[in-house]
DSSP file (Angstrom, degrees, kcal/mol; ACC not computed):
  #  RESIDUE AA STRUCTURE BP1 BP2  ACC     N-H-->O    O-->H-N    N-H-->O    O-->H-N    TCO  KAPPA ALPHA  PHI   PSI    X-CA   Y-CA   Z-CA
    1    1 A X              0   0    0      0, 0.0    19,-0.2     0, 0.0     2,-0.1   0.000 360.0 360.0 360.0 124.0   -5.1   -1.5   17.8
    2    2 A X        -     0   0    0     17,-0.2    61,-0.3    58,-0.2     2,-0.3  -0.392 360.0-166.0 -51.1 146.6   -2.7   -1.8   14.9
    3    3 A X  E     -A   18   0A   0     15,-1.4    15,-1.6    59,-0.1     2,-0.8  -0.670  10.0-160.0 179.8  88.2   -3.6    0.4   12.1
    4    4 A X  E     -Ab  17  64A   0     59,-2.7    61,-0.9    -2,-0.3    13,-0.2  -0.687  12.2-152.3 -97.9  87.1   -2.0   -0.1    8.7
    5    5 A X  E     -Ab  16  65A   0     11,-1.8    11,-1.5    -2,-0.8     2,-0.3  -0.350  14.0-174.6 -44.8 131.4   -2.2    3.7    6.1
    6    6 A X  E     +A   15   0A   0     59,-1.1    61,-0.4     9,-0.2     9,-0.2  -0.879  15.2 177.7-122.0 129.1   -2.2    2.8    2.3
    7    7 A X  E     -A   14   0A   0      7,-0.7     7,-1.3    -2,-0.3   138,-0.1  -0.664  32.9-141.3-134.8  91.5   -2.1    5.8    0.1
    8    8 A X        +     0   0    0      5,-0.2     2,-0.2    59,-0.2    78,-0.1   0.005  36.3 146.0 -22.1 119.3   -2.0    3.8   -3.5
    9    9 A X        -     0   0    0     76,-0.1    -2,-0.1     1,-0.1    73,-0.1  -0.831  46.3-129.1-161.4 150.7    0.0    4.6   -6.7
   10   10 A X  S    S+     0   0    0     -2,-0.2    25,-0.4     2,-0.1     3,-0.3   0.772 105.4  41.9 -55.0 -44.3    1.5    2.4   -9.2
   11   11 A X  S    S+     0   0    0      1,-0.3    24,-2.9    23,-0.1     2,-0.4   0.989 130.2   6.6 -66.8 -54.7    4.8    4.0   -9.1
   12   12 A X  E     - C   0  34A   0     22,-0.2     2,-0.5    -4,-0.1    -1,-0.3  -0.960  69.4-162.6-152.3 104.1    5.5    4.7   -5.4
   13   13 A X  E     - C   0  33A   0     20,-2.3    20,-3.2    -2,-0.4    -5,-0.2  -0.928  12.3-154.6-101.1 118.0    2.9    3.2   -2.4
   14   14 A X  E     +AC   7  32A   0     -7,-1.3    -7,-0.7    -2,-0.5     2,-0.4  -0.228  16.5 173.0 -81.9 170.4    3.2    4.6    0.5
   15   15 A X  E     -AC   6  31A   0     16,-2.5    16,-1.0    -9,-0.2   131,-0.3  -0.968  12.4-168.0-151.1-164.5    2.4    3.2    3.7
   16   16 A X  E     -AC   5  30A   0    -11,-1.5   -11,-1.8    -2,-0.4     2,-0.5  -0.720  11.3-147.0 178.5 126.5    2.5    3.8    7.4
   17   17 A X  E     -AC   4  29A   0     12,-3.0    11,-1.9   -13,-0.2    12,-0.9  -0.824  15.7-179.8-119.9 143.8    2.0    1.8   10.4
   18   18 A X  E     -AC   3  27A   0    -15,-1.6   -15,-1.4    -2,-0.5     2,-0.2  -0.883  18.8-152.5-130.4 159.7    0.6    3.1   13.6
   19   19 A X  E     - C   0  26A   0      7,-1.4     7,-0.7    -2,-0.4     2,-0.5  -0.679  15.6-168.5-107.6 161.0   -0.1    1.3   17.0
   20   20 A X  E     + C   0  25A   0    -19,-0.2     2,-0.4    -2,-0.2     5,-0.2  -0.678  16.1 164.0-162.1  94.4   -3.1    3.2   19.0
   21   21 A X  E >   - C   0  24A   0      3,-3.3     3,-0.9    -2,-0.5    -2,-0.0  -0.924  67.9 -13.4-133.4 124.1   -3.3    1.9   22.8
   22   22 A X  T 3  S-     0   0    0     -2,-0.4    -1,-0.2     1,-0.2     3,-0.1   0.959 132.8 -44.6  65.5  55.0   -5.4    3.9   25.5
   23   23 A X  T 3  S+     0   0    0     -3,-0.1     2,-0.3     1,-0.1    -1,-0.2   0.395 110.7 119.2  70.4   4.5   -5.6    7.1   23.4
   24   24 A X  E <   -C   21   0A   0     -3,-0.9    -3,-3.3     2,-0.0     2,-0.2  -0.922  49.6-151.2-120.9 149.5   -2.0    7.3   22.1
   25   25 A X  E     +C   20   0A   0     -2,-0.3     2,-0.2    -5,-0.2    -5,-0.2  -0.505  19.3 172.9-107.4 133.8   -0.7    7.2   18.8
   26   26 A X  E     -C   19   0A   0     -7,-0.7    -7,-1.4    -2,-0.2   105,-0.1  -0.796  31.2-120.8-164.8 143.5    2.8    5.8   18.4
   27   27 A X  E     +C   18   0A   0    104,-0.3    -9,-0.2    -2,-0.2     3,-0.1  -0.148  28.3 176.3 -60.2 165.9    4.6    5.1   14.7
   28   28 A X  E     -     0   0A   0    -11,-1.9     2,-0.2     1,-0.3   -10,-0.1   0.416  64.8 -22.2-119.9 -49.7    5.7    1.4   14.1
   29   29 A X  E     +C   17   0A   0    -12,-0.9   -12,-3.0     2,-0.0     2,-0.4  -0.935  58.8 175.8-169.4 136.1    7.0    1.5   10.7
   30   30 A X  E     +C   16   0A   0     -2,-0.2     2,-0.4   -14,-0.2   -14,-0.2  -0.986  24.4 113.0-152.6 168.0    6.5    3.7    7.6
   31   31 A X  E     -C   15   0A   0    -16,-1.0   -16,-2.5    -2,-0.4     2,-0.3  -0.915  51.5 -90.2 170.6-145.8    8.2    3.8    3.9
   32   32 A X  E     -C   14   0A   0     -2,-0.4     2,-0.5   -18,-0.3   -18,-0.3  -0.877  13.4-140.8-163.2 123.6    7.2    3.1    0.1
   33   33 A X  E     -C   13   0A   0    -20,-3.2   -20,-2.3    -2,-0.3     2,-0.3  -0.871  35.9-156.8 -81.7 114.9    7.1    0.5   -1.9
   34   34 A X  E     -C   12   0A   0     -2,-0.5     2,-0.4   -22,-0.2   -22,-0.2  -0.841  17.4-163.1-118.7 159.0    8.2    1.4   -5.6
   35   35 A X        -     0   0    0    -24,-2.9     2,-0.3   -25,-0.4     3,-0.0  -0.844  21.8-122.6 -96.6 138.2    8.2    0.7   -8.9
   36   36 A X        -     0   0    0     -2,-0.4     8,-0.1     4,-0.1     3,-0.0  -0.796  15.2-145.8 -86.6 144.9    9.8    1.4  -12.2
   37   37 A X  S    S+     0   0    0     -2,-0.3    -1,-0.1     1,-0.2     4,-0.0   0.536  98.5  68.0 -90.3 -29.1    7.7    2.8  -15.0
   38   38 A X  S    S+     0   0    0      2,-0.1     2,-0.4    -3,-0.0    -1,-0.2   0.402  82.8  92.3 -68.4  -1.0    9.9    0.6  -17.2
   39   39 A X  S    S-     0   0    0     -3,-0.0     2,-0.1     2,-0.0    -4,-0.0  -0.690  91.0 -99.9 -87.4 148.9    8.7   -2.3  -16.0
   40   40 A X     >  -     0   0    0     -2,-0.4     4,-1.7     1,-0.1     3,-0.2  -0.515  35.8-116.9 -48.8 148.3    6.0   -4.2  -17.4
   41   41 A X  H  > S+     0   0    0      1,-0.3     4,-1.2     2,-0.2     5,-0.2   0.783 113.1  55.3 -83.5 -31.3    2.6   -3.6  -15.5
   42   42 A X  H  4 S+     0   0    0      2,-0.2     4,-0.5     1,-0.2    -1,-0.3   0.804 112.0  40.8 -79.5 -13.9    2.4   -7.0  -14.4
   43   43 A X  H >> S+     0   0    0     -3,-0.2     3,-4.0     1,-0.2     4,-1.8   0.937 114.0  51.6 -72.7 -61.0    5.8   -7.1  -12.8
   44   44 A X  H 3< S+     0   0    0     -4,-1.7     4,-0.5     1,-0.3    -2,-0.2   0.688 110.3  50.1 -65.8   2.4    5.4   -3.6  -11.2
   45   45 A X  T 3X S+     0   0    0     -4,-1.2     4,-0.7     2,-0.2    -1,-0.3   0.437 107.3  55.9-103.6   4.1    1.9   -4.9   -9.8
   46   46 A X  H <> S+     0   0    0     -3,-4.0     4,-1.4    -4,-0.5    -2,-0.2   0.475 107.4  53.0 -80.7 -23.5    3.8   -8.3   -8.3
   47   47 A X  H  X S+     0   0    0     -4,-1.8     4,-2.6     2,-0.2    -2,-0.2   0.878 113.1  41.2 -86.9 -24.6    6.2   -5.9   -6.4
   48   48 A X  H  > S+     0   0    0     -4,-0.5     4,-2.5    -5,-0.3     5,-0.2   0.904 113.9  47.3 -94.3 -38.7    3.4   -4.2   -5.0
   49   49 A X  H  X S+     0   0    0     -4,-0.7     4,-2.5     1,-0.2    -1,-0.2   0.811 121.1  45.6 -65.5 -32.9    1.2   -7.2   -4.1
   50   50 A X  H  X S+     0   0    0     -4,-1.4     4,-3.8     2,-0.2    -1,-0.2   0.966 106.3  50.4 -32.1 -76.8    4.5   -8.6   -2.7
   51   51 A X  H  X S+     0   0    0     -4,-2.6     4,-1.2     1,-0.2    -2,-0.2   0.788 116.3  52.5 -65.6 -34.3    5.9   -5.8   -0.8
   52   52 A X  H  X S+     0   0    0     -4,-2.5     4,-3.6     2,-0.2    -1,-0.2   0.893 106.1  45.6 -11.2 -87.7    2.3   -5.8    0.6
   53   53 A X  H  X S+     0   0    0     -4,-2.5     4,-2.0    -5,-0.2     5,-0.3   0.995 108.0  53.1 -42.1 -73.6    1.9   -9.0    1.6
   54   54 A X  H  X S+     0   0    0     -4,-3.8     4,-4.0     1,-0.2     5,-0.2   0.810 114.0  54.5 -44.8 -43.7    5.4   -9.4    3.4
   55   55 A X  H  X>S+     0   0    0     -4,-1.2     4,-2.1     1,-0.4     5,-0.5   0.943 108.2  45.8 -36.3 -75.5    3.9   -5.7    5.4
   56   56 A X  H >X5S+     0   0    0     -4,-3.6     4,-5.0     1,-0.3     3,-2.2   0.811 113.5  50.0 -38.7 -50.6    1.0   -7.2    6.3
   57   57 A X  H 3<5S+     0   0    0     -4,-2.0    -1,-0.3     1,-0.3    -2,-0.3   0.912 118.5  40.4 -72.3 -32.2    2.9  -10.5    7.6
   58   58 A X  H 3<5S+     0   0    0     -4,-4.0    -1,-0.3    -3,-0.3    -2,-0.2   0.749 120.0  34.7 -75.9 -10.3    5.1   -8.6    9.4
   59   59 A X  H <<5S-     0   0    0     -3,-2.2    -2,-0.2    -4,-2.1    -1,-0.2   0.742  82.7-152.3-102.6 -28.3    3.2   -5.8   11.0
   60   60 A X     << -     0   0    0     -4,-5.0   -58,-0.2    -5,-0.5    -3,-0.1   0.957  21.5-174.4  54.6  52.1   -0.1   -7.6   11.7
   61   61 A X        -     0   0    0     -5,-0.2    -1,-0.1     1,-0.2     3,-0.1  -0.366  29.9-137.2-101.3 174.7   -2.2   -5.2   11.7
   62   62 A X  S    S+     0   0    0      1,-0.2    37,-0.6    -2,-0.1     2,-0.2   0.805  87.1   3.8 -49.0 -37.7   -6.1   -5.0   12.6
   63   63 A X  E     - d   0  99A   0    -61,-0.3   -59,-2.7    35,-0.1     2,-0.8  -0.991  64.5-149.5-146.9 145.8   -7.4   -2.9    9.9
   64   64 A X  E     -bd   4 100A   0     35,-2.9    37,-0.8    -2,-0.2     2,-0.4  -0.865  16.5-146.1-130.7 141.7   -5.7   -1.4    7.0
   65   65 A X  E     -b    5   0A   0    -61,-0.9   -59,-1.1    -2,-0.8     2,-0.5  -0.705  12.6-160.6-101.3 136.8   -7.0    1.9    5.7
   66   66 A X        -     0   0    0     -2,-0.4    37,-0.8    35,-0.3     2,-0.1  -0.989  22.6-116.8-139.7 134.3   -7.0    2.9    1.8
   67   67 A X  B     -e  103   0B   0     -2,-0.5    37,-0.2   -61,-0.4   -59,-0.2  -0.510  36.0-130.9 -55.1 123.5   -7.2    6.2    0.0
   68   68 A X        -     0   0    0     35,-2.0    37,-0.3    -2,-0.1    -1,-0.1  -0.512  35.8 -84.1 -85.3 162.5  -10.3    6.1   -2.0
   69   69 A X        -     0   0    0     -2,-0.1     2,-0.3    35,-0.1    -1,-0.1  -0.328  38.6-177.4 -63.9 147.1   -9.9    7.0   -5.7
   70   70 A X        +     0   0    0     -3,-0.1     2,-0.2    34,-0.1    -1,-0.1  -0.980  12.0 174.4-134.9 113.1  -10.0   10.3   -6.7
   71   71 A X        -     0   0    0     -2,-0.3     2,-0.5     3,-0.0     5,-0.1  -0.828  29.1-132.3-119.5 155.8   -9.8   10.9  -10.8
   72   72 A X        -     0   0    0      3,-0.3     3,-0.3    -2,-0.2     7,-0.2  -0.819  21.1-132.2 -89.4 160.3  -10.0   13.9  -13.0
   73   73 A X  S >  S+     0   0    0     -2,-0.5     3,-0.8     1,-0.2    -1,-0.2   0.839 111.1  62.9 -25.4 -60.5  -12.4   13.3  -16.0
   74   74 A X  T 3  S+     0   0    0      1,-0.3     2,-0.3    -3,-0.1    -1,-0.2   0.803 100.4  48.9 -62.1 -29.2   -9.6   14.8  -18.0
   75   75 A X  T 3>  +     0   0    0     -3,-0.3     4,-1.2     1,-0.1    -3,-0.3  -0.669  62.3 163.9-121.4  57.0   -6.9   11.8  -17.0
   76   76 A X  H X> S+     0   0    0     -3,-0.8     4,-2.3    -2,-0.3     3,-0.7   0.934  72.5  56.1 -10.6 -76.0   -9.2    8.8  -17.8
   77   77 A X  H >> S+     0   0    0      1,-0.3     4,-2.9     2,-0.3     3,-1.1   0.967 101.1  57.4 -55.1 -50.8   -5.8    6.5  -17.8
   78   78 A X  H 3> S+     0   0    0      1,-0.3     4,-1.5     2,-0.2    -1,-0.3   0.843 101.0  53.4 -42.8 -33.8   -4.9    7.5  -14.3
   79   79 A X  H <X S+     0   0    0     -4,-1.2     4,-1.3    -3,-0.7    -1,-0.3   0.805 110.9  47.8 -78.2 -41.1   -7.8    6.4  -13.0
   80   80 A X  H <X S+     0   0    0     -4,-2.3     4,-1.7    -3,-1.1     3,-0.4   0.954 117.6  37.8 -78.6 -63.6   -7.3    3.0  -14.7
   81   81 A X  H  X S+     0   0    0     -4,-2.9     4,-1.9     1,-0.2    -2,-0.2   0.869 112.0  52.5 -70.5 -23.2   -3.8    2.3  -13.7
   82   82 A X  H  X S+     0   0    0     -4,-1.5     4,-1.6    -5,-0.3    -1,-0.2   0.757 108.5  58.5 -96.9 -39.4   -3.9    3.8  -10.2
   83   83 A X  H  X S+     0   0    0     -4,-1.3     4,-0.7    -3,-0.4    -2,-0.2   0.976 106.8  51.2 -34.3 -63.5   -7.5    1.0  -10.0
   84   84 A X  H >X S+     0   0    0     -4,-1.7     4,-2.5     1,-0.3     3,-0.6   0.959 108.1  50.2 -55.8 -49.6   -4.9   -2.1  -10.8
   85   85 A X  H 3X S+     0   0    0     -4,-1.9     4,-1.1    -5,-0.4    -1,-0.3   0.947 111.6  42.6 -71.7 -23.2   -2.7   -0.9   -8.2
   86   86 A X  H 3X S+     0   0    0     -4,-1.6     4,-3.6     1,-0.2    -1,-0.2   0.629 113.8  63.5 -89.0   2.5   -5.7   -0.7   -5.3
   87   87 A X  H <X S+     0   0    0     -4,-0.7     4,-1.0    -3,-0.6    -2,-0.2   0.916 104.6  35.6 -72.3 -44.9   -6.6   -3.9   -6.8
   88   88 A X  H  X S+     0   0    0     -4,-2.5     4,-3.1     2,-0.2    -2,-0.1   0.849 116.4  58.2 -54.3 -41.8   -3.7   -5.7   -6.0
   89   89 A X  H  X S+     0   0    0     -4,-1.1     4,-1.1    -5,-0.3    -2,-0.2   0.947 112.2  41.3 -46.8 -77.8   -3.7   -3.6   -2.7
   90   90 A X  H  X S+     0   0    0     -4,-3.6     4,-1.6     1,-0.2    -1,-0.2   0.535 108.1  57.1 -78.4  11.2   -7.2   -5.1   -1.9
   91   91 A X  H  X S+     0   0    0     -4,-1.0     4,-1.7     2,-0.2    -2,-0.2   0.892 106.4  51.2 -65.9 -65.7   -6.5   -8.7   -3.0
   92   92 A X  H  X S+     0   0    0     -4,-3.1     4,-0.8     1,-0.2    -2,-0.2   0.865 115.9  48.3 -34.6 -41.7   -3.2   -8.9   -0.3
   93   93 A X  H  <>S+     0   0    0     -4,-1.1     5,-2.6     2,-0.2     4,-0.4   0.956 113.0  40.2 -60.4 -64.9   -5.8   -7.7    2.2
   94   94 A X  H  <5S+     0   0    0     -4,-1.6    -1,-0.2     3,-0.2    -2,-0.2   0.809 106.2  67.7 -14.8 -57.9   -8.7  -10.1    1.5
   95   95 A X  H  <5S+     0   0    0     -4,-1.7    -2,-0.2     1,-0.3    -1,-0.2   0.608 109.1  34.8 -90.9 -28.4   -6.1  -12.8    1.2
   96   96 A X  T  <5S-     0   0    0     -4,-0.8    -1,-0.3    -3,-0.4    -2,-0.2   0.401 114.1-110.8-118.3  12.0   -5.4  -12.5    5.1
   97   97 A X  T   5 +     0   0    0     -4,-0.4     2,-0.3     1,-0.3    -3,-0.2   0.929  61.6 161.2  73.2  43.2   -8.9  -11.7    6.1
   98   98 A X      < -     0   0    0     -5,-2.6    -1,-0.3    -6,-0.1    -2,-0.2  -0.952  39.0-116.0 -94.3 122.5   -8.1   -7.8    7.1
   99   99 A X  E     -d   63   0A   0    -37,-0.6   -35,-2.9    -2,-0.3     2,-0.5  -0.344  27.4-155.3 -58.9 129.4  -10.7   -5.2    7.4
  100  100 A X  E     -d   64   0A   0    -37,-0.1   -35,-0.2    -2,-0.1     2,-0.1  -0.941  11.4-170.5-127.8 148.6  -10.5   -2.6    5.2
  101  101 A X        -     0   0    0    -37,-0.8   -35,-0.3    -2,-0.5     2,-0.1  -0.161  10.9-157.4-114.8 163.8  -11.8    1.0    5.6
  102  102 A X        +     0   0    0    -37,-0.2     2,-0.3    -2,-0.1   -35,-0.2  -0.686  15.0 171.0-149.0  83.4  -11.9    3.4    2.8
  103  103 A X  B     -e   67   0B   0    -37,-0.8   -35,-2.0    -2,-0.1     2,-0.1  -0.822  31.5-107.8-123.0 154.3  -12.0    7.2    3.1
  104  104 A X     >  -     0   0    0     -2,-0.3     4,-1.0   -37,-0.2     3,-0.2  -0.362  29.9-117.5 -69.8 144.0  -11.6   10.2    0.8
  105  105 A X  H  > S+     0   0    0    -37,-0.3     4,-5.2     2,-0.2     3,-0.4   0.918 114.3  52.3 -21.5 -71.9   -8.6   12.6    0.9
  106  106 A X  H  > S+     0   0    0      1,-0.3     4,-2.9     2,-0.2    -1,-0.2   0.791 103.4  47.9 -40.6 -40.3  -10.7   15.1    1.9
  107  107 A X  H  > S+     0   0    0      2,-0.2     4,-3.1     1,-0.2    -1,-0.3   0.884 112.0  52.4 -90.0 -22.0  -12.3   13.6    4.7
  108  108 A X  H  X S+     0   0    0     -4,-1.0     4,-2.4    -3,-0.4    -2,-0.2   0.890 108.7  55.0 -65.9 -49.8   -8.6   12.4    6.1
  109  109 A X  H  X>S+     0   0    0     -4,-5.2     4,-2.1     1,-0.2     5,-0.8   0.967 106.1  56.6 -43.3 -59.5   -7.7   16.4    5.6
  110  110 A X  H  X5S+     0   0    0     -4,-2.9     4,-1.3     1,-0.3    -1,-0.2   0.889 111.7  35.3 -42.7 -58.3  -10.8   16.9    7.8
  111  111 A X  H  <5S+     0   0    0     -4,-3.1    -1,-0.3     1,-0.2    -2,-0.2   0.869 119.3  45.9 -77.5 -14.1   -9.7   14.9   10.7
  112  112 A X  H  <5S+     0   0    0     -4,-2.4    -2,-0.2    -3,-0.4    -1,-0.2   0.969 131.7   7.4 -80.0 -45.0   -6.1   15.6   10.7
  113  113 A X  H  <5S-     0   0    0     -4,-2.1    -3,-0.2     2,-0.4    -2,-0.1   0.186  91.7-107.2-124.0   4.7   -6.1   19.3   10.2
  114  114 A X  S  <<S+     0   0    0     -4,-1.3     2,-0.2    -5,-0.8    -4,-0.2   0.723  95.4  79.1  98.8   0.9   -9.4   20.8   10.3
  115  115 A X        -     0   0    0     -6,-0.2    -2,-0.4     4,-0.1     3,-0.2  -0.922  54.9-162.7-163.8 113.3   -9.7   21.6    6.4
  116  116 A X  S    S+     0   0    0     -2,-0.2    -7,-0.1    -7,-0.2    -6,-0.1  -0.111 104.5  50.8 -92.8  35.1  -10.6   18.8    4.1
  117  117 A X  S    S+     0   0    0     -8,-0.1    -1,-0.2   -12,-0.1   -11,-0.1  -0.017  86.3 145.6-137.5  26.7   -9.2   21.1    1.1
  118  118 A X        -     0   0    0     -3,-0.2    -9,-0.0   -12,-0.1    -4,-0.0  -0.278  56.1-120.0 -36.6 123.0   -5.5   21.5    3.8
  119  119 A X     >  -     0   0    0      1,-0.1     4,-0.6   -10,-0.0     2,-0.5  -0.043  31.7 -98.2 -41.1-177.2   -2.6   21.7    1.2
  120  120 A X  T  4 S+     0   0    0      2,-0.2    -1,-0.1     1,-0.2    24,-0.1  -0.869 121.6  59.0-108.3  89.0    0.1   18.5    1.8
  121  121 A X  T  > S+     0   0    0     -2,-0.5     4,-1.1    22,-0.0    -1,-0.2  -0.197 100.5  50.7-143.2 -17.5    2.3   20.3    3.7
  122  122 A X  H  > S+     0   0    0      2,-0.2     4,-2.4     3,-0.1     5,-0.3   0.775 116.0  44.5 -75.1 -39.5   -0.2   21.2    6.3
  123  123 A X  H >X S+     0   0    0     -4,-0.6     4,-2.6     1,-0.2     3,-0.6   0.983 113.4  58.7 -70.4 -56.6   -1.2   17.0    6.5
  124  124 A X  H 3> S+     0   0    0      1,-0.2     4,-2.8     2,-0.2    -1,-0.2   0.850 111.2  31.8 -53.6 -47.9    2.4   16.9    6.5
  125  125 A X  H 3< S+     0   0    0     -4,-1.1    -1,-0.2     1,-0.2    -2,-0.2   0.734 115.6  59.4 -45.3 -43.6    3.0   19.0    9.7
  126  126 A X  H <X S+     0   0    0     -4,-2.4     4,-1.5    -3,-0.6    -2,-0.2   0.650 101.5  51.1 -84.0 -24.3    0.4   18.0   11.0
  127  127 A X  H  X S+     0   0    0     -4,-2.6     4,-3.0    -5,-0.3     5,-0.3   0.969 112.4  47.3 -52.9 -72.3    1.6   14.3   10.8
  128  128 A X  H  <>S+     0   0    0     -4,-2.8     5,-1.8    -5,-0.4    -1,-0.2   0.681 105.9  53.8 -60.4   3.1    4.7   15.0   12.4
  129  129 A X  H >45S+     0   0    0      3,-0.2     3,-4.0     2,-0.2    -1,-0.2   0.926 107.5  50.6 -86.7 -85.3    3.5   16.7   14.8
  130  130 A X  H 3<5S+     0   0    0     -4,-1.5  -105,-0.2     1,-0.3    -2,-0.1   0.708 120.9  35.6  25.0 -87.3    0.8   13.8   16.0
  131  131 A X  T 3<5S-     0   0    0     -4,-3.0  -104,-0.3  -105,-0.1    -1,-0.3   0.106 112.5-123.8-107.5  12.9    3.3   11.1   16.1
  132  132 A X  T < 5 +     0   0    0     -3,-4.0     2,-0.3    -5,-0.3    -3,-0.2   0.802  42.8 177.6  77.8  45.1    6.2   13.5   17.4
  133  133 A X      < -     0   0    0     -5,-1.8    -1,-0.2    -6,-0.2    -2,-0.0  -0.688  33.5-145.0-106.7 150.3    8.6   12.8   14.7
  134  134 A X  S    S+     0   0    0     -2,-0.3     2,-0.2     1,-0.1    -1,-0.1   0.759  85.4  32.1 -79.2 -18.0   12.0   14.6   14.6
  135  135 A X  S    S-     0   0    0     -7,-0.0     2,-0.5     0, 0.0    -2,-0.1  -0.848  80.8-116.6-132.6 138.9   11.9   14.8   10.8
  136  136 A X        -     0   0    0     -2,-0.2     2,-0.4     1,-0.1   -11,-0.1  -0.800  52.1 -93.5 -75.3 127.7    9.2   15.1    7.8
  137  137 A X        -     0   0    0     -2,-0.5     6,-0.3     2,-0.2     5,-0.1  -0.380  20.3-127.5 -60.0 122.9    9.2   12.0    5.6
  138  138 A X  S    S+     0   0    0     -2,-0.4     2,-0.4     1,-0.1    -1,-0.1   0.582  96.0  53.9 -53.0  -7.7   11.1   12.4    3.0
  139  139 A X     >  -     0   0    0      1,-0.1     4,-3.0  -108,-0.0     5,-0.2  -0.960  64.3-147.5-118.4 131.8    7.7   11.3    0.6
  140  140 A X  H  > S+     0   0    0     -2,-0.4     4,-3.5     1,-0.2     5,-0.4   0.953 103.6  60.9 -57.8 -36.3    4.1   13.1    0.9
  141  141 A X  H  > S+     0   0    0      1,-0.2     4,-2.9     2,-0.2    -1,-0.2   0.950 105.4  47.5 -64.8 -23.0    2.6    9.3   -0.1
  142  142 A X  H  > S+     0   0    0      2,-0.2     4,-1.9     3,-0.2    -1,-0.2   0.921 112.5  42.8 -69.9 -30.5    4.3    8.3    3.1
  143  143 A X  H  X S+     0   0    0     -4,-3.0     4,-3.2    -6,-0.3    -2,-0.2   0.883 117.2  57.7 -54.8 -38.4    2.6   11.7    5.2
  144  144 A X  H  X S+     0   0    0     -4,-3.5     4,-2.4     1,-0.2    -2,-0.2   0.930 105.1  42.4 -47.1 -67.1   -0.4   10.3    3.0
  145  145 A X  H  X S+     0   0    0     -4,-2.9     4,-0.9    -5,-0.4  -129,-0.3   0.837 115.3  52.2 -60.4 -49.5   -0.4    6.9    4.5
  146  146 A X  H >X S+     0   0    0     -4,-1.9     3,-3.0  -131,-0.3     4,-1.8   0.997 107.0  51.1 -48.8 -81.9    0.2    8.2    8.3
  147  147 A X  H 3X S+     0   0    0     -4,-3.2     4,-8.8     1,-0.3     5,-0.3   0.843 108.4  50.3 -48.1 -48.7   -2.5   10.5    8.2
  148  148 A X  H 3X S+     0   0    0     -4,-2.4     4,-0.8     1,-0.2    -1,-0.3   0.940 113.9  51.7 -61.2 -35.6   -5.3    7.7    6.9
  149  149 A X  H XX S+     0   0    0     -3,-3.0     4,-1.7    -4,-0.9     3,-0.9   0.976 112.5  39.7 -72.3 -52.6   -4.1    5.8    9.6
  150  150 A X  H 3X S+     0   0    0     -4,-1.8     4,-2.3     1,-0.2     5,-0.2   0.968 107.9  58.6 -26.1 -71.8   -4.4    8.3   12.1
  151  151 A X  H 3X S+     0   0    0     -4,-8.8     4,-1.0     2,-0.2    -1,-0.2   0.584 108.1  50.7 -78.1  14.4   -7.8    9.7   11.1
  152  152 A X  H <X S+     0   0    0     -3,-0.9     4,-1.2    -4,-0.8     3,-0.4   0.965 108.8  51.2 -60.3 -78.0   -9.2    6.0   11.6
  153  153 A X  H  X S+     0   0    0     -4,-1.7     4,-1.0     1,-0.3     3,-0.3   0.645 113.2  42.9 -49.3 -59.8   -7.6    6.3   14.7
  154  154 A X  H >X S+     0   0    0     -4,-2.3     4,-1.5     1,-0.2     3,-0.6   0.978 118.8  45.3 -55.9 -51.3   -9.6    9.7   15.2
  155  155 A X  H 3X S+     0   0    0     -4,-1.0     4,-2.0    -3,-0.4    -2,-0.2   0.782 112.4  45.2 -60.5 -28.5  -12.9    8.3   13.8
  156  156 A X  H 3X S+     0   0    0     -4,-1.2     4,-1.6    -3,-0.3    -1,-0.2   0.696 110.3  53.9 -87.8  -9.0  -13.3    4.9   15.6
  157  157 A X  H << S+     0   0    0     -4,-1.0    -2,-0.2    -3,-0.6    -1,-0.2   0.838 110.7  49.3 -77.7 -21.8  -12.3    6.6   19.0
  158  158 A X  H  < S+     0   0    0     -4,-1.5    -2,-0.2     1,-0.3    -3,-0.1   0.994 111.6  53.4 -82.4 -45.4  -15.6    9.2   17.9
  159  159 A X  H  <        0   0    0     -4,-2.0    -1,-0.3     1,-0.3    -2,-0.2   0.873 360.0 360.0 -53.1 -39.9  -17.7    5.7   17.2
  160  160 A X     <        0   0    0     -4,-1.6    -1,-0.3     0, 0.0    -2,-0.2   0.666 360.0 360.0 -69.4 360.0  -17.1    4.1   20.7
C-alpha cells in the first residue's frame, strides 16, 4: 500500500510518501511545497493545488492521509486560511478519486509515540527512527506528514 502524509499550511505543506508491503515501512519521497506570504492567496493556493496534483501523479498513492484542523478560538483567521489550503488539498484528491483519511494530531502522536500530547521532536525521532533515516528532516511539517502516513499504516494493519 502506497500511503501519501499531508500535514496542511498555507505557507509551507508538507508531505511524505511511504510504501507499506508485508509489515514494512519504507520512505518513497518526502519535501514541502511552499509559498510566499507575498503572494496573493489565489496564486499561493494554485501552487499548492499544483504541487499536489503533480505528487499525486507521480507517486500514485492509495490513500492520502490529512491533518485534521486544529484552531485556537483566539486565532479565528488561522483557522480560515489554513481551511483554503486543506480545501485545495481535498479538491486534488477528489479530482483523482483517492481515499482520504483524516486524523487528529493527537491521535497520530498516539500511534507513533505512545503520547498523544509527545512534543515534535519526539514525532520527530520517532519518525526517523521508523523509516531508518540517517538524518532528521530538515522541516517538522515534513516529520508531520511521515508520521500521518505511518500511523495509517499502524491503524489499518490494527483493522485487518
Amino acid at each position: 500500500m502506497r500511503i501519501l502524509g499531508i500535514d496542511p499550511a498555507l505557507t509551507i505543506t508538507g508531505y511524505g510518501a511511504i510504501d507499506f508491503k508485508k509489515n514494512k515501512l519504507s520512505l518513497l519521497e518526502a519535501g514541502v511545497i511552499t509559498t510566499r506570504s507575498s503572494e496573493e492567496i489565489t496564486v499561493r493556493l494554485d501552487k499548492i493545488y499544483r504541487g499536489l496534483a503533480k505528487l499525486i501523479s507521480d507517486i500514485k498513492p492509495d490513500v492520502m492521509v490529512l491533518e485534521k484542523l486544529y484552531a485556537h478560538y483566539r486565532h479565528p483567521t488561522t483557522a480560515y486560511l489554513l481551511g483554503q489550503a486543506r480545501g485545495v488539498i481535498c479538491l486534488a484528491c477528489a479530482k483523482e478519486k483517492i481515499p482520504l483519511v483524516e486524523y487528529a494530531a493527537t491521535r497520530i502522536k498516539k500511534a507513533i509515540v505512545g503520547n498523544g500530547l509527545a512534543s515534535k521532536q519526539q514525532v520527530q525521532r520517532m519518525v526517523a527512527t521508523i523509516l531508518d533515516l540517517n538524518a532528521l528532516p530538515k522541516y517538522t511539517d515534513v516529520t508531520d506528514a511521515l508520521a500521518l502516513a505511518i500511523g495509517y499504516s499502524y491503524m489499518a494493519r490494527a483493522l485487518r
